[in-house]
SELUMPA-301811 format. One record per residue (C-alpha): residue in three letters; x negated, y negated, z; residue number from 1. Coordinates in Angstrom, 2 decimals, padded with zeros to 5 digits, always signed. Layout:
BEGIN
- rest; east; north; up; nr
- ALA; X; Y; Z; NUM $
...
END
This chain:
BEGIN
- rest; east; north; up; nr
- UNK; +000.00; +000.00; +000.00; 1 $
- UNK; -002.86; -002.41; +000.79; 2 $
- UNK; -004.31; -002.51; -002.94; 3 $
- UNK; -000.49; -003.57; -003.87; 4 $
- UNK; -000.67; -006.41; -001.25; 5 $
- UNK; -003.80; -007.25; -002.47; 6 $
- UNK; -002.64; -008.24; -005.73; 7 $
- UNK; +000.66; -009.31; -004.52; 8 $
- UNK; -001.24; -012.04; -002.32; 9 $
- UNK; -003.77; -013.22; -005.55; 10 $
- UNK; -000.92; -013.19; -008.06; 11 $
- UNK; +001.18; -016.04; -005.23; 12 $
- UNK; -002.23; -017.93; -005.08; 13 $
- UNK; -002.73; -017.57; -008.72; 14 $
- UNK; +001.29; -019.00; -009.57; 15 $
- UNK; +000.92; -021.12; -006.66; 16 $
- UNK; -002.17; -022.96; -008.29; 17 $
- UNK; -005.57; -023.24; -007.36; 18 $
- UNK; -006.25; -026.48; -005.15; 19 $
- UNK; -009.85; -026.15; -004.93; 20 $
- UNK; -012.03; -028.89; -004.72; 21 $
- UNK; -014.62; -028.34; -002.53; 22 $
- UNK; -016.46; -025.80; -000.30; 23 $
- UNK; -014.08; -027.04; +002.72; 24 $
- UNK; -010.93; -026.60; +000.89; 25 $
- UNK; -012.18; -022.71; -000.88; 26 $
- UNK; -011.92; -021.90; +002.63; 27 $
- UNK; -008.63; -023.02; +003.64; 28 $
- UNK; -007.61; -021.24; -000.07; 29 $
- UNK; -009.29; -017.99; +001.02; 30 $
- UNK; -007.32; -017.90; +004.32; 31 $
- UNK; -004.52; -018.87; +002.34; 32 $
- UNK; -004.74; -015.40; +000.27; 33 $
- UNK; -005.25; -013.50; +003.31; 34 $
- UNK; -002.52; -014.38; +005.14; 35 $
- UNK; -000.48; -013.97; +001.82; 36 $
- UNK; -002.15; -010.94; +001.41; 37 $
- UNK; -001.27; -009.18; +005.42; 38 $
- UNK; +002.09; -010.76; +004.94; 39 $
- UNK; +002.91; -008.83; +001.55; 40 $
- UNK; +001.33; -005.78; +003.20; 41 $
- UNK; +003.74; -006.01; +006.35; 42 $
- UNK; +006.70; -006.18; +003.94; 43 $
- UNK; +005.67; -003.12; +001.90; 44 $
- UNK; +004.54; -001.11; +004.79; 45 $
- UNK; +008.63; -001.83; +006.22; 46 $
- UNK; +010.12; -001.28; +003.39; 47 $
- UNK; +008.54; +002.31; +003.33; 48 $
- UNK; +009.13; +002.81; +006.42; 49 $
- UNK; +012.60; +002.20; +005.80; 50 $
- UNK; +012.90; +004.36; +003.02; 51 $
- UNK; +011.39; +007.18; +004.96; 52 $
- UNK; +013.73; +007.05; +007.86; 53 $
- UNK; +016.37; +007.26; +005.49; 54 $
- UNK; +015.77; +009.91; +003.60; 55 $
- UNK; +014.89; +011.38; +006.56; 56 $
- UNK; +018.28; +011.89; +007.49; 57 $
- UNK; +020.74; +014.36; +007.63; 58 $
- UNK; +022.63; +014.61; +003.75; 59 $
- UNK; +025.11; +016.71; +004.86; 60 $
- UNK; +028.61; +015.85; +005.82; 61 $
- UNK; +029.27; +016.21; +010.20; 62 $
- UNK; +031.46; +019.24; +011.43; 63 $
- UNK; +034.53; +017.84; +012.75; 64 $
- UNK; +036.14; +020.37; +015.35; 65 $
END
């Protein structure tokens, strides 16, 4: 999942436009993409999580009785 996250955080810096115009702001641009970055990860890591859980469940229909 991380490798998606990876490129889910570059391809929102890349759309959101690069704003680099010095060493001091490369930083702030870098921290930027990883917090984009661990935030796309903790989305995709839920939503399979999620999914899991549910098709972890039960398909069949409950006795009644």
């Amino acid at each position: 999942m991380f490798k998606f996250a990876l490129a889910l955080g570059i391809a929102y810096e890349w759309l959101t436009g690069p704003t680099v115009g010095s060493l001091a702001t490369l930083e702030v641009e870098a921290l930027r993409t990883v917090c984009a970055t661990m935030l796309a990860w903790i989305v995709l890591e839920t939503f399979q999580a999620l999914y899991r859980a549910a098709m972890s469940l039960d398909p069949r229909p409950g006795r009644r009785g």
